[in-house]
C-alpha positions as CSV (number, residue, x, y, z in Angstrom):
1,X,0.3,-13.1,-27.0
2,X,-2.7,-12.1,-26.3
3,X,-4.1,-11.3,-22.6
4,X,-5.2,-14.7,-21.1
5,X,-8.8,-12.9,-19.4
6,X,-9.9,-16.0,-17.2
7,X,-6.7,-16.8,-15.8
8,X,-6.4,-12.9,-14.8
9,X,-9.5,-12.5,-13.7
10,X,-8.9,-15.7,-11.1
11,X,-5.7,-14.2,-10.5
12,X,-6.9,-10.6,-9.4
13,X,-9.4,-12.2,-7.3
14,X,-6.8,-14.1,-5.5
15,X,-4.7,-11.0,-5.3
16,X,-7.4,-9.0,-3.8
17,X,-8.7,-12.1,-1.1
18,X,-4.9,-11.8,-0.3
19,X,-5.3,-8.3,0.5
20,X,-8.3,-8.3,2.0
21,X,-6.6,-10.2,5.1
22,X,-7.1,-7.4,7.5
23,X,-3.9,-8.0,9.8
24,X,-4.4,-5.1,11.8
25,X,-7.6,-5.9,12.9
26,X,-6.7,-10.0,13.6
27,X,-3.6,-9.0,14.9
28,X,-5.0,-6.6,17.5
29,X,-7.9,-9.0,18.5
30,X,-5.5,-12.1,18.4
31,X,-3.1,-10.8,20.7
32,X,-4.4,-7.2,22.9
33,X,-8.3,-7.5,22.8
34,X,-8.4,-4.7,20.6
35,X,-10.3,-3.4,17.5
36,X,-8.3,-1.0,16.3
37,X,-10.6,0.5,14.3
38,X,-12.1,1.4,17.5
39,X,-9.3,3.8,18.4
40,X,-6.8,6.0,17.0
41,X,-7.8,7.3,13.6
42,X,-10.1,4.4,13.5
43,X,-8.4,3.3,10.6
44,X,-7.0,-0.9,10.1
45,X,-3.9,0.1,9.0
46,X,-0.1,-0.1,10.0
47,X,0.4,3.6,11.0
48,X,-2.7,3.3,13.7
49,X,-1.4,-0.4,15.3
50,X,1.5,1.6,15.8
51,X,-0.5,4.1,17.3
52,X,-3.0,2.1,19.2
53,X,-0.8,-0.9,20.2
54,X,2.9,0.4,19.5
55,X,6.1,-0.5,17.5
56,X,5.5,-4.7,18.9
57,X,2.3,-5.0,17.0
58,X,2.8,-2.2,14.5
59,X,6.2,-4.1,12.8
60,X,4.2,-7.3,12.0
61,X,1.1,-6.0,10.7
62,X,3.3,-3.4,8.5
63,X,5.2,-6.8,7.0
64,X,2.1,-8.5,6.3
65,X,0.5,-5.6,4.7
66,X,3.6,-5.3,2.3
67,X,3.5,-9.1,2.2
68,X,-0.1,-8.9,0.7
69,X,1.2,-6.6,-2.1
70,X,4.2,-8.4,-3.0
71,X,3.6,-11.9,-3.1
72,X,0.3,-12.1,-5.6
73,X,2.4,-10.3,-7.8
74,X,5.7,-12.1,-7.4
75,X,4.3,-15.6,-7.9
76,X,0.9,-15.2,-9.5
77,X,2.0,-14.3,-13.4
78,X,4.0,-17.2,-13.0
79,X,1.6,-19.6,-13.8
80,X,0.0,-17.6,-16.7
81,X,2.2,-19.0,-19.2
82,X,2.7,-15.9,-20.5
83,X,6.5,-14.6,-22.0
84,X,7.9,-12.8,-19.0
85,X,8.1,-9.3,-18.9
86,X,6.0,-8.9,-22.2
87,X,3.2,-6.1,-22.3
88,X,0.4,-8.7,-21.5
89,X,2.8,-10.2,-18.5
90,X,3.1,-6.2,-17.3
91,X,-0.4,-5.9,-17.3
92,X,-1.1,-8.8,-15.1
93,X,1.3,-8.3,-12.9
94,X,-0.4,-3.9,-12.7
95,X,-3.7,-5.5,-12.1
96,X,-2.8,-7.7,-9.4
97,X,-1.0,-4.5,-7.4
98,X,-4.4,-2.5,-8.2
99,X,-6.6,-5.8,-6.6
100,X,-4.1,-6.0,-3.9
101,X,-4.3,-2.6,-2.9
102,X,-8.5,-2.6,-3.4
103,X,-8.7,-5.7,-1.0
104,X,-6.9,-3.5,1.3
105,X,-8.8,-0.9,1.2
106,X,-12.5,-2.7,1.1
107,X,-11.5,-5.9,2.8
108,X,-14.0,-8.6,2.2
109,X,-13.0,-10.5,5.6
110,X,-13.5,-7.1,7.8
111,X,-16.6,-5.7,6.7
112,X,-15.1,-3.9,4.0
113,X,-13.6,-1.4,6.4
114,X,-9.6,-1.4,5.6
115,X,-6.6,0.4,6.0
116,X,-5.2,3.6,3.1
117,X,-3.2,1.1,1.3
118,X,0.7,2.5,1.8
119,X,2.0,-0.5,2.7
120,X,0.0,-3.5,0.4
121,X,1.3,-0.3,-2.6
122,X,4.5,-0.7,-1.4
123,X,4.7,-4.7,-1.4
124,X,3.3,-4.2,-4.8
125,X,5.3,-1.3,-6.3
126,X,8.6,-3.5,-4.7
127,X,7.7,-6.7,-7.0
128,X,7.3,-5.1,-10.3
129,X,10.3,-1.9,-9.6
130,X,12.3,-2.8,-7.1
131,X,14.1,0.6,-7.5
132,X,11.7,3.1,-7.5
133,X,10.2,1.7,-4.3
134,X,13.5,1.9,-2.9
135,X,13.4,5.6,-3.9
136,X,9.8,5.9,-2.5
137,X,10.4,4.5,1.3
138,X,13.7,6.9,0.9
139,X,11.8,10.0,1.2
140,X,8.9,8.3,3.0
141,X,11.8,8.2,5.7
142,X,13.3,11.8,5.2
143,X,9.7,13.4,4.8
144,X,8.5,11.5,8.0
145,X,11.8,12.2,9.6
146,X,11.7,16.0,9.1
147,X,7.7,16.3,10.1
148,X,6.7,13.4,11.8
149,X,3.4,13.2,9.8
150,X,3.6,9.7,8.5
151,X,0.3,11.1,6.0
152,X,2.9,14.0,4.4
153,X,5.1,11.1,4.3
154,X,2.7,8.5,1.9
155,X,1.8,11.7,0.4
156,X,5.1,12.6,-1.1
157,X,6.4,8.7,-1.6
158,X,3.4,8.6,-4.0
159,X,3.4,11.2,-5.6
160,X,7.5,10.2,-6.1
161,X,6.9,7.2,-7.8
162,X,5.2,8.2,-11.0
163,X,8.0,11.5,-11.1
164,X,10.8,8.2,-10.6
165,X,9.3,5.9,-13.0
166,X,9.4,8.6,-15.6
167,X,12.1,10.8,-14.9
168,X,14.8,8.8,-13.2
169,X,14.4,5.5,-14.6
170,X,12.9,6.5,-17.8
171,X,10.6,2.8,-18.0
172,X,9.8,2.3,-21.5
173,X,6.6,0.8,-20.4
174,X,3.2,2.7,-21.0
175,X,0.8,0.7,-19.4
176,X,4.1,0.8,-15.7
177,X,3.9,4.8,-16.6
178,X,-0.1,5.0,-16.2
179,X,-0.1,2.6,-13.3
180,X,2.3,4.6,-11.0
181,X,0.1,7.5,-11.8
182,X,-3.1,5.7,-10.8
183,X,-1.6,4.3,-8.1
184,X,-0.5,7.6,-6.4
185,X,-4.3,9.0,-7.5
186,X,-5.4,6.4,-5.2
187,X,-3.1,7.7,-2.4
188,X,-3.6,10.9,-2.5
189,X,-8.1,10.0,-2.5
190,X,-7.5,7.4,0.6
191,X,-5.8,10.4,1.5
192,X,-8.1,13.4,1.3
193,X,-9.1,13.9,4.8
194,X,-5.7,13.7,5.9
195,X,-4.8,16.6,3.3
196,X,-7.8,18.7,4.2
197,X,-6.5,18.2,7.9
198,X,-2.4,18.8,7.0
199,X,-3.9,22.5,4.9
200,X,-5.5,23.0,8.0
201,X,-2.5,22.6,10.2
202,X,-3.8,20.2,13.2
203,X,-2.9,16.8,11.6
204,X,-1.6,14.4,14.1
205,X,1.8,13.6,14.1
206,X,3.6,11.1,15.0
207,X,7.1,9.4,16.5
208,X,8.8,5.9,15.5
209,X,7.6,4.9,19.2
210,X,4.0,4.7,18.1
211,X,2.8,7.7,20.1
212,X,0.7,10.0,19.0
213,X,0.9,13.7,19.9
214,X,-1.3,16.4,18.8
215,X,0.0,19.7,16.9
């Protein structure tokens, strides 16, 4: 069958509105006053509401950001009346992570200012291979949990998923293969100053409390 462009065009465009809501920033004004992009690393993400406003605002803006990954890409292909799980129903369902993710990033509701994407990847990544995310947040936990730098932490989880896909689950797929190495490229460039900083040895790190301390 062949790739059905106008309904995944509107779908990608839904998929990235959906990840353009920029929780972070609506939670923080909704409920504290506060811009989080304002403070912190000035970036609208889960990791800084748990920095700026702690583990009570950081939990629900982390589910909705792996809500905004998941869901377009559970429920969207669905009404593409394609076969399930053929290449063109694969391709859809890559596309939608990718816009997903790219709404986070460049939010169209917030100015275009978003967060690095971990979480929205993560939603994403958990509706198309359920096991490799597994996998990922694994050694998301034992990096973080060892360092307390929640960037080594995305780091490494990305750059596992492509190595999983591959090596672990051996996916037959080409076009899953090429995604999970585009999709950790994309980490690791939302991720560049954060590498430059972690090279340099005074990146911040960071407790489950929300704290920040400096190294």
């Amino acid at each position: 069958m062949e790739f059905p462009w106008m309904y995944g065009i509107t779908a990608m465009a839904i998929s990235y509105l959906c990840g353009s809501v920029p929780s972070s920033v609506w939670w923080g004004k909704a409920f504290y006053g506060v811009d989080v992009r304002e403070h912190g690393s000035h970036n609208a993400g889960a990791t800084n509401t748990f920095r700026v406003l702690g583990p009570k605002a950081g939990i629900p803006v982390l589910l909705i950001d792996v809500l905004k990954g998941f869901l377009p890409v559970r429920l969207l292909p669905f009404w593409s009346g394609m076969e399930p799980y053929s290449d063109a129903w694969t391709m859809l369902r890559v596309l939608l992570v990718l816009a997903a993710v790219v709404g986070h990033l460049y939010p169209v509701f917030a100015g275009f200012r978003g967060g690095k994407g971990i979480a929205t990847s993560l939603g994403g990544v958990l509706a198309i291979h359920p096991g490799s995310a597994l996998l990922c947040v694994i050694v998301f936990f034992v990096v973080f949990g060892l360092t307390r730098y929640v960037s080594l932490a995305s780091l490494t989880a990305a750059l596992v998923f492509p190595l999983s896909i591959t090596f672990i689950f051996h996916e037959p797929s080409l076009v899953l293969r090429w995604f999970a190495v585009v999709l950790c490229g994309i980490v690791f460039f939302t991720h560049r100053q954060n590498i430059a900083r972690l090279l340099k040895g005074n990146e911040n790190r960071m407790n489950l409390g929300g704290r920040l301390d400096r190294t």
